[in-house]
N, C-alpha and C positions, 0 to 999 in steps of 0.2 A: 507760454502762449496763452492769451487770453481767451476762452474758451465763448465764442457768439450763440447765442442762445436764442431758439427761434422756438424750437418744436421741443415738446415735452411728453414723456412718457411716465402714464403714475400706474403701476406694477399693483393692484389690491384694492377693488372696489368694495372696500369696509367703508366705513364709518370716517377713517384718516383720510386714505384715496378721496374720495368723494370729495371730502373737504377741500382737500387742495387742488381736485379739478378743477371746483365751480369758484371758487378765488384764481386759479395761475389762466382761465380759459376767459379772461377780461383781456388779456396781454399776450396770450401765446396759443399756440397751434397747439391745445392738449386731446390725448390720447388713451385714455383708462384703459387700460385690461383688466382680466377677471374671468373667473371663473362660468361662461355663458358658451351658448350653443353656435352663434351667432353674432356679426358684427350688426349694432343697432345703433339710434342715438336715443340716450335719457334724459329728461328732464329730472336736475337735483334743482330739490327745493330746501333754499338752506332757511332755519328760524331762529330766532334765540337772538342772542348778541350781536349779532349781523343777520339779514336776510337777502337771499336772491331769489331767481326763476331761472336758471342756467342750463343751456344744452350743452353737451359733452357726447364725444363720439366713444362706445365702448366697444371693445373687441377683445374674440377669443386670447384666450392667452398663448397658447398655440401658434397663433396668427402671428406673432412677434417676429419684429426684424427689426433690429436692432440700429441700422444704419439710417431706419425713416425716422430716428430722433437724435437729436442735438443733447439731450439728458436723461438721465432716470431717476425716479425714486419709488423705492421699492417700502410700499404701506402693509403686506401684511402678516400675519402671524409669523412667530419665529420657527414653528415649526413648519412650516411651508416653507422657507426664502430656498430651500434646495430644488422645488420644484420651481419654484415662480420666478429661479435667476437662470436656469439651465439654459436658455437660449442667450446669453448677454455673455460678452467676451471679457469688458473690463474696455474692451476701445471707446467706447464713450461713457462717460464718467456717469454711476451708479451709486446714486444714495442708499444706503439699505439703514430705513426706519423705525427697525422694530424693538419692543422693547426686550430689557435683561441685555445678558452680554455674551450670551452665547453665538452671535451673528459676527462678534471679533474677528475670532479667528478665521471664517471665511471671507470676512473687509480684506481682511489680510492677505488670505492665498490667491484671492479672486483679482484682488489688483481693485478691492472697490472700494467704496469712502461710506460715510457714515453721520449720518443726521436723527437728530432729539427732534420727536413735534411737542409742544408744549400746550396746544390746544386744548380743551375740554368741545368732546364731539359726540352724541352719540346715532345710529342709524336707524330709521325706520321705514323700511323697503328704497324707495324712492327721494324718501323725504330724511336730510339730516337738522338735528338740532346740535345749535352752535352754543354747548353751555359755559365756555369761557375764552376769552382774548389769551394769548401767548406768542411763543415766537416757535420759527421751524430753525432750527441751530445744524447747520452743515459743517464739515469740514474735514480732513484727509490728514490719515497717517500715510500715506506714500508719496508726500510729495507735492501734492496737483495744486497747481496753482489758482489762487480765488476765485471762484464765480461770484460774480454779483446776478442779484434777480430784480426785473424792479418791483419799486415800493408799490406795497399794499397792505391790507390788515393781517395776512397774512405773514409777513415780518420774515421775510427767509432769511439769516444771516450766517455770517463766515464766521466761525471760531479755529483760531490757531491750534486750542487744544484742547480736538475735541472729545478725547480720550474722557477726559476729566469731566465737561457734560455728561458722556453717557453715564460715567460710574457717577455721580449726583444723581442723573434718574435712576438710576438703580439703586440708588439706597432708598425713595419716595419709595420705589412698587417694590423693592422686598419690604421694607415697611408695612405699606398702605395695602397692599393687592392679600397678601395672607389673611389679614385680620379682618378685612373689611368681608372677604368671601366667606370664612369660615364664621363669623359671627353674625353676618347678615344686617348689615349698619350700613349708613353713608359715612364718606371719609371723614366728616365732623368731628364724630365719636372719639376719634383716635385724641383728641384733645382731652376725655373727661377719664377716669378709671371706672373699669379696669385695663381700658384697650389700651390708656395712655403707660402704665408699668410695662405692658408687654411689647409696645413701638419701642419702649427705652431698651427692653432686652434683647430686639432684632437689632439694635440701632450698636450696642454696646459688643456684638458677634461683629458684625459690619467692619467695624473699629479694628478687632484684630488681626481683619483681612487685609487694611487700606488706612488705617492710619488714622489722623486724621483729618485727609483729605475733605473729608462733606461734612461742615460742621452741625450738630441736630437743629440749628436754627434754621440750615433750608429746609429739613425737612418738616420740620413747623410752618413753614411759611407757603409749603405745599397742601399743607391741612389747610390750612386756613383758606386758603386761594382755593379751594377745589370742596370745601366743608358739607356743601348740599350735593354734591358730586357721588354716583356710584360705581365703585371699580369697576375697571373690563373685567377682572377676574373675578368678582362677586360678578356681572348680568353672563356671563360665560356657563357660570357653576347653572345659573338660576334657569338660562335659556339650553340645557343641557349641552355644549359645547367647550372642545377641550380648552385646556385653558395652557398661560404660557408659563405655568409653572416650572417646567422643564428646564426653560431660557433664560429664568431669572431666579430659582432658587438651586437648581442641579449645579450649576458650575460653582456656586458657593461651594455647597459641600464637598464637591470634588478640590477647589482650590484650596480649602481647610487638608483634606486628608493628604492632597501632597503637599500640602506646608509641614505637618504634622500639628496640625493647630488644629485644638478640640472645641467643638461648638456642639452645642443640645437642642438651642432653641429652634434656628434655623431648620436641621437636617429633622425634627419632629415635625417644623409644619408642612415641610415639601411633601413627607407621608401622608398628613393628615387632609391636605389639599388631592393628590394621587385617590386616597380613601372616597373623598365626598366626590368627585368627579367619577369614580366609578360605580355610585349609586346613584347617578343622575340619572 
């Protein structure tokens, strides 16, 4: 059954949420939640590569009921998605956005689906800056049959297998997200040495997790496309907030130790990342 799409619910008023409020809230009945006292309506001011002036209605997270939307997509951190899916059944189809691949296995039990944003976006109170074009990549390992969204710059599309998305963004930010925090660089760098040796030796652990599923040329192609760009997990460490290290380097090392496949590089910098975070 082809799933009518009216009303939209975006689960994480960051920097993502945000973004895709004030682009899907041209076309559709949207609804932000988020962590607030109070249902209000904001004004996002989006700049950068696009601009608006867009209201959006925001409400408690609390306040959720799940039936007054036709969809979901769930924009934020991964260590959150347990509190911020708790009221959602899995009856109406649930994107969960975040990055790393620890959010899998609850797509899975949850009965929910799974979406890459590929934007470059960052937040400043009210006002987001749009610092790059990309696409939002949906798609479901249980089954659900296509949504379409309509077109906009925001580029929502369906992928058959979107398994294989998410792990391509996960080889970019275990890459790009360590290096760029702990050295304090934009993602450019990762092109010059010495950050360039060290991307090859995340890139070459990656490999004897997965093969060679993600060849190093996307993740070149991510530097490059994002070079004046600063990690979420480098403005995280910087703005003292934890970061998603947990959801994109912890399941590595745990899937190395029950593979019995040994890795150095990776399972050093998820400490080292752990380490500076706790003298934020």
């Amino acid at each position: 059954m082809m799933h009518s799409i009216e009303r939209i619910g975006i689960i994480g008023n960051g920097a993502v949420g945000m973004l895709m409020a004030s682009f899907l809230s041209q076309d559709y009945e949207v609804t932000l939640y988020g962590r607030v006292s109070e249902e209000q309506t904001i004004r996002i001011e989006r700049t950068g590569v696009t601009s608006a002036d867009v209201p959006v209605r925001l409400v408690p997270t609390h306040l959720l009921n799940e039936r007054n939307q036709d969809v979901f997509f769930v924009t934020t951190k991964a260590h959150q998605l347990e509190q911020a899916t708790s009221g959602l059944s899995g009856a109406v189809p649930v994107f969960i956005c975040s990055n790393g691949i620890s959010h899998l296995e609850l797509a899975k039990a949850r009965g929910f689906h799974l979406g890459v944003v590929e934007h470059g976006v960052i937040r400043h109170g009210s006002m987001i800056e749009h610092r790059g074009l990309g696409r939002v990549r949906i798609g479901s390992q249980t089954g659900l049959r296509p949504i379409r969204f309509k077109d906009s710059l925001l580029q929502i599309v369906w992928e058959e297998d979107i398994e294989q998305v998410v792990i391509e963004k996960l080889f970019a930010n275990a890459i790009i997200n360590p290096i760029t925090a702990l050295c304090r660089v934009s993602n450019g760098a990762l092109r010059q040495p010495p950050y360039r040796e060290i991307a090859a030796s995340i890139y070459e652990e990656l490999t004897l997790l997965y093969g060679d599923r993600v060849p190093y040329s996307y993740v070149e192609a991510v530097i490059a496309n994002t070079a004046e760009n600063r990690s979420s997990m480098l403005r995280d460490l910087e703005e003292g907030r934890p970061t998603e290290v947990d959801a994109i380097l912890a399941p590595l090392v745990r899937q190395a130790e029950e593979s019995g496949i040994s890795l150095s590089v990776i399972p050093l910098l998820h400490k080292l990342i752990l380490g500076a975070s706790a003298s934020c």
